[in-house]
C-alpha positions as a Markdown table, in Angstrom:
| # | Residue | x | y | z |
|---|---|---|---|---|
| 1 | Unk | 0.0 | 0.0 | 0.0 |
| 2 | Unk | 2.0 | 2.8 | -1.2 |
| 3 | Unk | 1.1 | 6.8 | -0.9 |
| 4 | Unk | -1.3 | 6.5 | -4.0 |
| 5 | Unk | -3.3 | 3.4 | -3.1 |
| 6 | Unk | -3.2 | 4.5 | 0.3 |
| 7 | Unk | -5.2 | 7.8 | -0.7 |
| 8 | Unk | -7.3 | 5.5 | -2.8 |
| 9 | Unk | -8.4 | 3.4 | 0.0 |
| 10 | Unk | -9.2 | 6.6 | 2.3 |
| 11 | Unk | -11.2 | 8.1 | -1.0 |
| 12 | Unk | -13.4 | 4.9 | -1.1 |
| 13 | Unk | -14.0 | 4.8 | 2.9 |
| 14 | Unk | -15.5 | 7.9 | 2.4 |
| 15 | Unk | -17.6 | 7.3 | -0.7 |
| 16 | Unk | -19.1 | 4.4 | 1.2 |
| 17 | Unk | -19.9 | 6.3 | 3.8 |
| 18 | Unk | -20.9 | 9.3 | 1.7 |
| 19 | Unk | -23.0 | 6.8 | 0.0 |
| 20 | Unk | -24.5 | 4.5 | 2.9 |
| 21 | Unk | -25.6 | 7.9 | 4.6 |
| 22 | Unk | -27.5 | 9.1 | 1.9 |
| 23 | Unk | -29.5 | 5.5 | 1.2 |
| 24 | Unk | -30.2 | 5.8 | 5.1 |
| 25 | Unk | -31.3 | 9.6 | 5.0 |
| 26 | Unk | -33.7 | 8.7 | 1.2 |
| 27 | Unk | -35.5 | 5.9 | 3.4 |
| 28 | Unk | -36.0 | 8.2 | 6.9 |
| 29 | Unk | -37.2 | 10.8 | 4.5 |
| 30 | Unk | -39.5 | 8.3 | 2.6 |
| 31 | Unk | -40.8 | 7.1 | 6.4 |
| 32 | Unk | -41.1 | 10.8 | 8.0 |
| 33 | Unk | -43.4 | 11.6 | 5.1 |
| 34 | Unk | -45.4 | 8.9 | 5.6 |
| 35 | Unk | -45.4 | 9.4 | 9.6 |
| 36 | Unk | -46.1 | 12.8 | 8.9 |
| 37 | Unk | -43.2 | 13.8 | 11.3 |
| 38 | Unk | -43.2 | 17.0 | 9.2 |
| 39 | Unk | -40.3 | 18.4 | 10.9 |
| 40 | Unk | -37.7 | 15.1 | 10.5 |
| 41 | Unk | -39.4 | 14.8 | 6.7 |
| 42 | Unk | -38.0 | 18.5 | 5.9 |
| 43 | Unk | -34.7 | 18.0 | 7.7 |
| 44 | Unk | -34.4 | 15.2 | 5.7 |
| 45 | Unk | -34.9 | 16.7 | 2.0 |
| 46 | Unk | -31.9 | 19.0 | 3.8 |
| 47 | Unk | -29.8 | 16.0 | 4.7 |
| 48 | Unk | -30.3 | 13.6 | 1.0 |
| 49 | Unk | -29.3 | 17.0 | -0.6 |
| 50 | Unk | -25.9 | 17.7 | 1.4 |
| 51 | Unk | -25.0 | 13.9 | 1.1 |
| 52 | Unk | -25.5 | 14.5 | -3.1 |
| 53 | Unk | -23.4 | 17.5 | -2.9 |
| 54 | Unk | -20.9 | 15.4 | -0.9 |
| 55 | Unk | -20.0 | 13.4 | -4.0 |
| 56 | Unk | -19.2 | 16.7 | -5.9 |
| 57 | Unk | -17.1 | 17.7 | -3.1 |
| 58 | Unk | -15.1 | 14.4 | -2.6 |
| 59 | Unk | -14.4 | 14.5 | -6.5 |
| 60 | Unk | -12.9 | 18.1 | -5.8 |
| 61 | Unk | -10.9 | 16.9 | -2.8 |
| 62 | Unk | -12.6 | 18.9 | -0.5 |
| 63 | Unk | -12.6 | 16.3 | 2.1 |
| 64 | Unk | -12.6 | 18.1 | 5.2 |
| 65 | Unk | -15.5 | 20.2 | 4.0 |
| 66 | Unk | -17.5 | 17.1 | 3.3 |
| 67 | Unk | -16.7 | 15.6 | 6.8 |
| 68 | Unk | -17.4 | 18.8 | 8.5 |
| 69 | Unk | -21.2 | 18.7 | 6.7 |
| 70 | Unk | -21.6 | 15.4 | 7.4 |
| 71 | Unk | -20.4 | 15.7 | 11.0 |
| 72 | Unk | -22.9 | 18.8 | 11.4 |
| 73 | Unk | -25.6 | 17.0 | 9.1 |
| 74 | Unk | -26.1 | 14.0 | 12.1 |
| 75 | Unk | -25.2 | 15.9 | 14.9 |
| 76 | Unk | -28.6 | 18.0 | 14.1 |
| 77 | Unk | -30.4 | 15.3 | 12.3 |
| 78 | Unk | -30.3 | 13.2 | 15.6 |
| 79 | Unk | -30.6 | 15.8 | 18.1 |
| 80 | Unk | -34.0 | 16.6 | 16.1 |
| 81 | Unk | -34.8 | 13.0 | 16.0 |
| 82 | Unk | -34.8 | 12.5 | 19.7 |
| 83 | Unk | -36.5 | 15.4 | 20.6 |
| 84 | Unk | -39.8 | 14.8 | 18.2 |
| 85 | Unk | -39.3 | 10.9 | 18.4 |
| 86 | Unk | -38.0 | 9.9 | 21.6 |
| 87 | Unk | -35.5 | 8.0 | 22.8 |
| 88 | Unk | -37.0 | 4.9 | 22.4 |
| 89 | Unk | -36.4 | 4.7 | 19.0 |
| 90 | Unk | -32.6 | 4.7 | 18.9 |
| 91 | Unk | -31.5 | 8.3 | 16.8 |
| 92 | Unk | -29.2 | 8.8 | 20.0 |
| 93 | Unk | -26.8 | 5.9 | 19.1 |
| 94 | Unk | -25.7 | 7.7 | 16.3 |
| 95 | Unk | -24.4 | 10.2 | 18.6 |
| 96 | Unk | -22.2 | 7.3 | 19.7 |
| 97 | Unk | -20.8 | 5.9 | 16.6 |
| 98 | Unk | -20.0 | 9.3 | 15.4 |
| 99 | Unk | -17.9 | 9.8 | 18.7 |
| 100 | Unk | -15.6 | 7.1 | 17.3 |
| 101 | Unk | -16.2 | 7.6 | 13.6 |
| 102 | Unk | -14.9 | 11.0 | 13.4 |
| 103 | Unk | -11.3 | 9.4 | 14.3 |
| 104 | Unk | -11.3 | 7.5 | 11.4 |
| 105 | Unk | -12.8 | 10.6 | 9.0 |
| 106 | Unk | -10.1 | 12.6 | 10.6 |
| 107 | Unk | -7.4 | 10.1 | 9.0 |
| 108 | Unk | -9.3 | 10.4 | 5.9 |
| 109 | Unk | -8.6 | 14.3 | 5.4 |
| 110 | Unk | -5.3 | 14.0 | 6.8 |
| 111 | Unk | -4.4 | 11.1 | 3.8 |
| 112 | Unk | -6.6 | 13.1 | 1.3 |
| 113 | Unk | -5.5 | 16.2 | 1.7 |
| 114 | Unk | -3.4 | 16.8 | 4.4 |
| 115 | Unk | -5.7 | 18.5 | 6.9 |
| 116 | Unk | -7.0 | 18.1 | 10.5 |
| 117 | Unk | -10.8 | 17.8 | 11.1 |
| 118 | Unk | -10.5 | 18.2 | 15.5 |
| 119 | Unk | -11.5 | 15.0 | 16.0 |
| 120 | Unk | -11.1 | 14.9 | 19.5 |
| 121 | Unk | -12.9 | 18.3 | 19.6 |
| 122 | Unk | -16.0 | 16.6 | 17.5 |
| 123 | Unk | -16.2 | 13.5 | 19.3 |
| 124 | Unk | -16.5 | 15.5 | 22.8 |
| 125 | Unk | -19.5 | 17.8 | 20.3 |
| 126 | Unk | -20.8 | 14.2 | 19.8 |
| 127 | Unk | -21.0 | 13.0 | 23.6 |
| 128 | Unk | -22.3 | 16.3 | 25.2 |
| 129 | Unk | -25.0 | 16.2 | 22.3 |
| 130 | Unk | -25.9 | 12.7 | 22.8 |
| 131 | Unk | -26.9 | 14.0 | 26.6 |
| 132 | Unk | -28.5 | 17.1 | 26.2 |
| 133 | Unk | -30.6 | 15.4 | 23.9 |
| 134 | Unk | -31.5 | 12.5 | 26.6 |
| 135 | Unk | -32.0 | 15.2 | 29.2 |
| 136 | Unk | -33.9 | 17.9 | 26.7 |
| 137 | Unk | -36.4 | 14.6 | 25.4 |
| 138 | Unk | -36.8 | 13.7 | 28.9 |
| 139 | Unk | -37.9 | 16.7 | 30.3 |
| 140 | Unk | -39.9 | 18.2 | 27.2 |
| 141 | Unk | -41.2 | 15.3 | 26.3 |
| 142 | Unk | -42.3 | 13.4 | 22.7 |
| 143 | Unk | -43.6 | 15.7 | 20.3 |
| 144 | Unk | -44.7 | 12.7 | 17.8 |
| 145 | Unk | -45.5 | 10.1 | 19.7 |
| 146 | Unk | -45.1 | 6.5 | 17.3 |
| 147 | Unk | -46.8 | 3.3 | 18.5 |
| 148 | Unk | -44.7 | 1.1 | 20.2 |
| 149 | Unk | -44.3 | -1.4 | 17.1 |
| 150 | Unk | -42.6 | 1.1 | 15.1 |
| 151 | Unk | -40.4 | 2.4 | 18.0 |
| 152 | Unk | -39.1 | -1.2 | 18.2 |
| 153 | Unk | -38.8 | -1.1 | 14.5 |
| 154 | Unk | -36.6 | 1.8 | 14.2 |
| 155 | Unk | -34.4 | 1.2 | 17.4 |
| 156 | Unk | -33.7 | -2.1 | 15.5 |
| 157 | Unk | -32.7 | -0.5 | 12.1 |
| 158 | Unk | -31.0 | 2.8 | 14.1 |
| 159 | Unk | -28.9 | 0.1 | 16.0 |
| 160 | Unk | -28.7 | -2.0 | 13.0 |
| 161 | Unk | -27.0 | 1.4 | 10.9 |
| 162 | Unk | -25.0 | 2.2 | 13.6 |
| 163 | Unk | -23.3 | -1.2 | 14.1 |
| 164 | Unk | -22.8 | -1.9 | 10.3 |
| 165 | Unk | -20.9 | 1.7 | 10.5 |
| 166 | Unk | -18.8 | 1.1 | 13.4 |
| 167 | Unk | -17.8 | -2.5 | 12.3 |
| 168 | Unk | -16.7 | -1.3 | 8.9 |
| 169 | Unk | -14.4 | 1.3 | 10.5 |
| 170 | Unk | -13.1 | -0.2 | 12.9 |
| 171 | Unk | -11.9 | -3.0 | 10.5 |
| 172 | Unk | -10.3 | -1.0 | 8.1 |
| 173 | Unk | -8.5 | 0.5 | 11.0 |
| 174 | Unk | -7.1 | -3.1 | 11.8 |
| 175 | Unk | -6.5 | -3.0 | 8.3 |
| 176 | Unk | -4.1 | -0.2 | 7.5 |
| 177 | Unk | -2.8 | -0.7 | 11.4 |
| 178 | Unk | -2.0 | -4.4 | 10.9 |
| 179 | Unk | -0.6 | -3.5 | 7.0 |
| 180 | Unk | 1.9 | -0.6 | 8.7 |
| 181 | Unk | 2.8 | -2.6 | 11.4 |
| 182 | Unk | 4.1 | -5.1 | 8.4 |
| 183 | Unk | 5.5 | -2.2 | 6.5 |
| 184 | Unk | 7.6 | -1.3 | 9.7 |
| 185 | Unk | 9.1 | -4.3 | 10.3 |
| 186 | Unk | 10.1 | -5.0 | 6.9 |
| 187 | Unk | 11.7 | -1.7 | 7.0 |
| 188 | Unk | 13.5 | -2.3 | 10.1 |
| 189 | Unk | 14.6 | -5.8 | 9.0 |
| 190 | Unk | 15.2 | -5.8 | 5.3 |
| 191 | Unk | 17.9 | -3.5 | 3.4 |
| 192 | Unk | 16.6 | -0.7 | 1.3 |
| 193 | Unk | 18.5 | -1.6 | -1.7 |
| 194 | Unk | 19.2 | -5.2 | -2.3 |
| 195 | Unk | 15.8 | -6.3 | -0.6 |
| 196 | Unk | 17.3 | -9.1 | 1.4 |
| 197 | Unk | 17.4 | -9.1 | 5.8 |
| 198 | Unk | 19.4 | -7.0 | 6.9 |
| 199 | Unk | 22.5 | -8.0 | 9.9 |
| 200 | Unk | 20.6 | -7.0 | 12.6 |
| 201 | Unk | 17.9 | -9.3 | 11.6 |
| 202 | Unk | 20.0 | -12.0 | 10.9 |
| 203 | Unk | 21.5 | -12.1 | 14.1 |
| 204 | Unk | 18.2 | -12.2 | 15.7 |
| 205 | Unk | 17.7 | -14.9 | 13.7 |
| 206 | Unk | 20.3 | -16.6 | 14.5 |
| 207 | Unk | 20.2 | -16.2 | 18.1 |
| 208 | Unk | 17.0 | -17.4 | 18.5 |
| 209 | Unk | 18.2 | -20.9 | 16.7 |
| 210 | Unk | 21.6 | -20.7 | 18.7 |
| 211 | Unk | 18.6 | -20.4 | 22.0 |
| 212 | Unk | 16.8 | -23.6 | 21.1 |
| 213 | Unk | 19.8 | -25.5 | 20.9 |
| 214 | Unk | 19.4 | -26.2 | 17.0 |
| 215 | Unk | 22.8 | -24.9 | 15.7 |
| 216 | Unk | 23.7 | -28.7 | 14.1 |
| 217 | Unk | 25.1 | -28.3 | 11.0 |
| 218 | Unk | 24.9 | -24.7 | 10.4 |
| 219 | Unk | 27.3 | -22.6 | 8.0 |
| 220 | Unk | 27.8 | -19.5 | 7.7 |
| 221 | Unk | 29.7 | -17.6 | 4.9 |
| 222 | Unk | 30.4 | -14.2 | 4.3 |
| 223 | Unk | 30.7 | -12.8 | 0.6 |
| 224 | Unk | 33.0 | -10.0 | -0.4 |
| 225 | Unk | 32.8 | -8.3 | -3.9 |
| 226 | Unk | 36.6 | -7.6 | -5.0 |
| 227 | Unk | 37.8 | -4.3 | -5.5 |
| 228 | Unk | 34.3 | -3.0 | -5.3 |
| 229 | Unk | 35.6 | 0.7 | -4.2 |
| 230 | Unk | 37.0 | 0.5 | -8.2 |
| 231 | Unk | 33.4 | 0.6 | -9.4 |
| 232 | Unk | 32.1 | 3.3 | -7.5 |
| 233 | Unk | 35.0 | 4.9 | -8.5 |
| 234 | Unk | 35.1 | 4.4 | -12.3 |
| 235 | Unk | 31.5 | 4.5 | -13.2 |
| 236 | Unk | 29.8 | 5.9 | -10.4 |
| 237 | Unk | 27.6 | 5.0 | -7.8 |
| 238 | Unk | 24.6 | 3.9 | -9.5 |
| 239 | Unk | 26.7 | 1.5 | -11.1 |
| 240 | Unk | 27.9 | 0.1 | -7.6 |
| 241 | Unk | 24.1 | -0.2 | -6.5 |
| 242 | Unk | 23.3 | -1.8 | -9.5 |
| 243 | Unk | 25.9 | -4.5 | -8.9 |
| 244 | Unk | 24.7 | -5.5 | -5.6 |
| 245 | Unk | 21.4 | -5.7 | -7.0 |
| 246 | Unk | 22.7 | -8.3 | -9.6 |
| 247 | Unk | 25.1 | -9.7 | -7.0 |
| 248 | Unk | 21.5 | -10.2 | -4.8 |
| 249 | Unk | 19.5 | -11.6 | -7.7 |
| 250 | Unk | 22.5 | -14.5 | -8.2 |
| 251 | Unk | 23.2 | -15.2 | -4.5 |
| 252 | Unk | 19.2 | -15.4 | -4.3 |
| 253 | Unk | 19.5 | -17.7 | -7.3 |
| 254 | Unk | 22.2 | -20.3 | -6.0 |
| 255 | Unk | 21.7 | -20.3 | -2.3 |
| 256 | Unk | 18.5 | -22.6 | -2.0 |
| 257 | Unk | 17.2 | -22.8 | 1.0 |
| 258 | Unk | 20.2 | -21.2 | 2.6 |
| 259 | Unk | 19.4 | -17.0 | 4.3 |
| 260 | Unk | 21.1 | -14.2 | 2.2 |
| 261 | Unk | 21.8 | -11.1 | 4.0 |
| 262 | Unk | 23.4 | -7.7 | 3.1 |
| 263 | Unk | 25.4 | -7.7 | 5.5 |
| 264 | Unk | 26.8 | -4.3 | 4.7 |
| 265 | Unk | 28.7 | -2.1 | 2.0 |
| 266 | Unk | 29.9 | -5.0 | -0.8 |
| 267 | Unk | 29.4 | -7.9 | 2.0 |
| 268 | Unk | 26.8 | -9.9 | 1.9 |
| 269 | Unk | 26.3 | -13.5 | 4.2 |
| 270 | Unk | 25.2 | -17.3 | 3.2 |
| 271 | Unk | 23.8 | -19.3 | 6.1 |
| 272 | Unk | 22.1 | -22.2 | 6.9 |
| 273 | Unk | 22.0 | -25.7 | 7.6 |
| 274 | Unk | 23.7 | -27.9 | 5.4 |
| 275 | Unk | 24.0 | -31.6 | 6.1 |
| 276 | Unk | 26.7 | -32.5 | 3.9 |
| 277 | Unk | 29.3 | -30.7 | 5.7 |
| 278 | Unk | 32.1 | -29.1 | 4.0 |
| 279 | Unk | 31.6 | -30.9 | 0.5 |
| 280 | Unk | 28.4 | -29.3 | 0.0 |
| 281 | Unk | 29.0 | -25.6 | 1.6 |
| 282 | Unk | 31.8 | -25.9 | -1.0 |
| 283 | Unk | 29.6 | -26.9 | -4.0 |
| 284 | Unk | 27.0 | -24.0 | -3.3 |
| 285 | Unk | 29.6 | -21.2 | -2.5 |
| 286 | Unk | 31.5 | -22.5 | -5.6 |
| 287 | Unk | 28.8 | -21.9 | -7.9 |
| 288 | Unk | 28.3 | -18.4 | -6.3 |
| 289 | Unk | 31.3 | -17.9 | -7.1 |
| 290 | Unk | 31.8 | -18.8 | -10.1 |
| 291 | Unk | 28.6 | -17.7 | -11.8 |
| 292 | Unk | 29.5 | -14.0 | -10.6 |
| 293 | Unk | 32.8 | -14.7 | -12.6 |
| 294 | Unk | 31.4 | -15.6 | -15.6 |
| 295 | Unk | 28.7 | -12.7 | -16.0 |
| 296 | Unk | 29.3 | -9.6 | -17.3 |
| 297 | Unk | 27.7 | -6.7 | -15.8 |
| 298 | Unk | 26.7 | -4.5 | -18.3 |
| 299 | Unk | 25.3 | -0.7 | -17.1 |
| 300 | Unk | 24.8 | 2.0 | -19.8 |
| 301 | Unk | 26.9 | 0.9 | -22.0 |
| 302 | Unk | 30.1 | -0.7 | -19.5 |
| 303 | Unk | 31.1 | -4.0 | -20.2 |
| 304 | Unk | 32.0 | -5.2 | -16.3 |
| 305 | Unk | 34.0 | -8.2 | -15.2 |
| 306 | Unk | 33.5 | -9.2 | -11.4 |
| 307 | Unk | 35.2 | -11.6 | -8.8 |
| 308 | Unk | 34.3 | -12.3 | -5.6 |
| 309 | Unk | 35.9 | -13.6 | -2.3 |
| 310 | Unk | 34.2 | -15.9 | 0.1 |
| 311 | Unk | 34.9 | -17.4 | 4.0 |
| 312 | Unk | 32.8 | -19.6 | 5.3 |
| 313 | Unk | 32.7 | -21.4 | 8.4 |
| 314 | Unk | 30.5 | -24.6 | 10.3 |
| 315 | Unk | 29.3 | -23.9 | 13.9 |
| 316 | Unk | 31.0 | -25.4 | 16.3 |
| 317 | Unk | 30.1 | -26.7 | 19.4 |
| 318 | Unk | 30.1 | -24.2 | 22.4 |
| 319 | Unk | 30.9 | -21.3 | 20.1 |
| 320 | Unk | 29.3 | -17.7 | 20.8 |
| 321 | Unk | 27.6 | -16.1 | 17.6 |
| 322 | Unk | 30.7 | -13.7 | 17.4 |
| 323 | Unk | 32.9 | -16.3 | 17.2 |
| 324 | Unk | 31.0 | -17.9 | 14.6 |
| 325 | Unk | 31.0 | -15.0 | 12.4 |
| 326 | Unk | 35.0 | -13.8 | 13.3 |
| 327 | Unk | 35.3 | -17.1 | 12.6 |
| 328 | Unk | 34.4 | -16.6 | 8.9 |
| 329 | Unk | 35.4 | -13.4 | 8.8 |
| 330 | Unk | 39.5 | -14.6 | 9.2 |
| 331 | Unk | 38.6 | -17.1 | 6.3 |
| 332 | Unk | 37.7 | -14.4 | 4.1 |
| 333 | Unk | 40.7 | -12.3 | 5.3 |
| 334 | Unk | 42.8 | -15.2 | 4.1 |
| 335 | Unk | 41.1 | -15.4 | 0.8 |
| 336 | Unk | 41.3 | -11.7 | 0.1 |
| 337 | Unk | 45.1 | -11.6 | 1.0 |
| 338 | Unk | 46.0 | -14.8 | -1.0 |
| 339 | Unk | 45.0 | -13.8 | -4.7 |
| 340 | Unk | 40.8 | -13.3 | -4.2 |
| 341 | Unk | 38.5 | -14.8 | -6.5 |
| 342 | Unk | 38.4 | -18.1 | -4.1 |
| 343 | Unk | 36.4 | -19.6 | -1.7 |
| 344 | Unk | 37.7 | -20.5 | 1.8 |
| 345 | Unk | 36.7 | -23.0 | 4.3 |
């Protein structure tokens, strides 16, 4: 969910809210008429016209405008209600899900356009509403009284339009929270670049392996680019990230089941379990190896011949998780001090 689709999801929220409001306002209009509640019949006409003009206005990206009316729109829509109708039949609980609602219209404008509604200040406008209203309707009175079938009837759908509201909300809220949660975390574990975990994940990862006690036949092998400082040099930067790009996409490529990690600058680190011992670590690192020798890097227009230098190491018994990785580390030393291009074990 990037910046755009974000916005999109926020613009459809409020559509479908835009648009369940007005379905709800056409059919309490339809039944005031009938009821010949003449005052909740003309506030309605009032209401299915701002919820038509809310279309226009969302399509203008005048968000906050359209929330604003709407806010307004139920906050005297409902007060009314309860005052002609009572409170048996339910207009208060709007009162209620607005309180909450207005938190998630507020991140609406803020992803649409960038602006703050006050939705604490509206959801406090919500709650002191809801009980003046109670307090007015008790003390004044109904002022058209409904039988008690049709009270039941429309605390039942008032209840009903509330919930449906609330529930919709409140999930997408679990939505985009559960989705940046995600987003966070692969940003805090993954490198920017190449894609792969990054070093501090991987020790994690490791350590919580190394905890359990299931370290048995695990490698670990630590891949240097050669005289990588020489690209960035001769052709740039761009051309350096673009070969750790195509150093990730082979190491990705050849290392099976085994974790790839930048592990920083031109490094990057191979580990996993691997049964057959030496022989195999060997085999995989090998091919590595020698598939990055045989490509040619080409990047506008440069022809580019690459080696690489690799130390690996088993875990051994009793070792720390540094002394795993040092332990690797002197292998590639040895490698890169004894003609690169060469895999160490």
């Amino acid at each position: 969910m990037n910046l755009s689709s974000d916005k999109e999801v926020a613009r459809k929220s409020l559509l479908f809210l835009n648009t369940f409001l007005l379905i709800v306002h056409v059919i309490f209009l339809l039944f005031f008429s009938i009821a010949q509640v003449t005052v909740m019949a003309i506030m309605n006409i009032f209401s299915v016209i701002s919820y038509g003009a809310g279309f226009l206005l969302i399509q203008k990206s005048k968000t906050n405008h359209q929330i604003v009316i709407t806010f307004l729109e139920i906050m005297i829509h409902m007060f009314l209600a309860v005052l002609c109708l009572g409170r048996d039949c339910g207009f208060q609980l709007y009162f209620i899900g607005c309180a909450a609602v207005v938190f998630y219209a507020e991140y609406f404008s803020v992803r649409l356009v960038g602006r703050h509604i006050g939705a604490v200040f509206m959801s406090v406008c919500s709650g002191i509403l809801y009980f003046i209203a109670l307090s007015v309707s008790r003390n004044v009175g109904v002022l058209y009284p409904l039988g008690q079938g049709l009270q039941n009837t429309l605390m039942i759908l008032n209840s009903t339009a509330v919930f449906i509201v609330c529930i919709y909300f409140y999930s997408m809220l679990t939505r985009i929270a559960a989705y940046y949660e995600e987003a966070l975390s692969r940003q805090a574990n993954h490198d920017k670049l190449t894609g792969l975990v990054n070093r501090f994940y991987l020790i994690d990862h490791l350590q919580q392996i190394f905890d359990a006690g299931k370290m048995k036949n695990y490698w670990l092998a630590i891949v240097d680019i050669d005289d990588f400082k020489m690209i960035n040099d001769g052709f740039g930067h761009n051309c350096g990230d673009f070969v750790l790009k195509s150093m990730t996409s082979i190491i990705e490529s050849c290392c099976g089941d085994l974790i790839a990690c930048r592990w920083g600058g031109e490094e990057f680190v191979m580990v996993g379990a691997m049964p057959g011992g030496a022989e195999a670590e060997s085999a995989v690192l090998e091919t590595v190896r020698n598939t990055v020798a045989e490509r040619e890097f080409v990047y506008d227009g440069n022809r580019i011949k690459l080696t690489i230098t690799i130390g690996a190491a088993p875990y051994l018994e009793n070792q720390t998780i540094d002394d795993w990785i040092s332990a690797a580390d002197k292998k590639l030393y040895i490698g890169k001090h004894s003609g690169k291009n060469q895999v160490v074990i």
